[in-house]
C-alpha angles and dihedrals in degrees: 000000000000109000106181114042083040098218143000099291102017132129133275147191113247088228094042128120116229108232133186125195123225129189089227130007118262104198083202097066123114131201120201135173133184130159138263095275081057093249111145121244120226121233146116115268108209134174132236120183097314110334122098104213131186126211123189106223082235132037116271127244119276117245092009125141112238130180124212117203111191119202119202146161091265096041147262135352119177122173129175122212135168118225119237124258086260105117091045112124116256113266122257103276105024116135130208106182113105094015113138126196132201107222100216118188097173093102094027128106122255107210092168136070077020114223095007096080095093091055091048083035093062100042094055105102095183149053127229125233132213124185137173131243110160141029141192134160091263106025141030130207108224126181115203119207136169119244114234094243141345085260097047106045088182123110119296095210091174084082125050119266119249092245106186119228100219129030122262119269099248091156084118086035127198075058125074142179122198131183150319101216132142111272130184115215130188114240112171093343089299118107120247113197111208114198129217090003116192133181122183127165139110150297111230110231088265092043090228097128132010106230139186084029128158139215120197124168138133118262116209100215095205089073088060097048101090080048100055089043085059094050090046094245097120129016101223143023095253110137081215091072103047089062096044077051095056085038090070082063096057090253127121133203115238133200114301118209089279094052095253107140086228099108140118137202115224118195116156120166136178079058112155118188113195130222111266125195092244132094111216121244126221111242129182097175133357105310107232091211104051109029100109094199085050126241136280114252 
């Protein structure tokens, strides 16, 4: 059955992969797209676990009309879809600078670690920021932050900002691609630190949300396992644990940058992250004058 897009007409990311689930995996099966004029559209088609998935080498057309025909051992699927305006270059007058968005993952797809994304999902206590402070025709300069709750989206400044090192890729501009740098994020007051983050997706023409966008990075478990003991997950803080825990989902941990087996891949995509009135500040430690819980001496 088609995965992504979700159903016959639905709507789909120009840079997406179309993917179709199987019970089991025929290696016989083949996964072809072309357009509505019926030209094929070049591309790989790969499998993971069980889903056969097809990438175009380059990105398809915004706002075009494809057709996927699936051949199986059992037939033919075929399904249409339209992808949706994303892709679409932002419209004369449209400013970026100052422009903050709230990354919200609460209605976006956890591919990895796969079927493990609604437990991490409901530990996160906040949302992360991205803004914009600078802008040329082939980079942007992008400045990450965390909001102070689910329910204030504004800037926590009571914790640094993620201040990454090197300006975002916006040669194909509306799309960009920023990272990957080391963030600390907040679950269940404890702080997760999340390596080689990187979040990548696009403006939409009047630059008022950032959609299709992706968030990859590696998750080191041991920093969850008092969590998971609080929640009753788990019964001690033993990193072990964590990852026999993750395990009863059919997901291993693999080798962290020390060595240590404890890590885990995060890749979530269909994220969309909306504008919000607030222009990020750059913080290198808690800022005395605008930490609202105060500082530590």
């Amino acid at each position: 059955e088609p995965a992504y897009p979700e159903a016959d007409g639905g709507e789909f990311y120009y840079r997406g992969h179309v993917e179709f689930v199987f019970d089991g995996i025929d290696e016989d099966a083949t996964l072809t797209l072309a357009n509505g004029a019926g030209t094929a559209i070049d591309g790989t088609t790969y499998w993971e676990d069980n889903k056969l998935s097809f990438a175009p080498y380059v990105p398809l057309t915004a706002s075009t009309n494809y057709r996927a025909t699936l051949t199986h051992c059992a037939g033919e699927s075929t399904i249409q879809f339209m992808t949706t305006s994303l892709g679409t270059p932002l419209e004369d007058g449209v400013d970026l600078v100052g422009k903050s968005y709230v990354v919200n993952l609460d209605s976006a797809r956890f591919v990895k670690p796969a079927g493990v994304g609604g437990l991490l999902l409901g530990l996160l206590e906040q949302y992360i920021l991205l803004g914009v402070y600078n802008i040329s025709d082939t980079e942007i300069q992008m400045l990450g932050a965390i909001s102070k709750s689910k329910e204030d989206p504004s800037q926590d400044t009571c914790e640094p900002s993620i201040n990454f090192p090197t300006a975002a890729d916006f040669t194909t501009a509306p799309y960009f691609s920023v990272g990957p740098e080391d963030t600390t994020l907040s679950v269940a007051g404890v702080s997760v630190v999340i390596n080689d983050l990187n979040i990548a997706g696009d403006f939409s023409s009047d630059g008022s949300y950032i959609g299709g966008a992706v968030l990859a990075g590696l998750l080191d478990a041991r920093d969850l396992a008092g969590v998971l003991v609080d929640n009753g997950l788990i019964e001690d803080e033993d990193p072990g644990a964590v990852c026999d825990l993750i395990a009863t989902f059919g997901v291993l941990c693999e080798a962290c940058s020390d060595g240590e087996d404890y890590c885990l891949s995060i890749y979530v995509d269909q994220i969309t992250a909306m504008e919000e009135d607030q222009t990020l500040l750059s913080v290198e430690t808690c800022d005395v004058d605008t930490c609202d819980e105060g500082c530590d001496e």
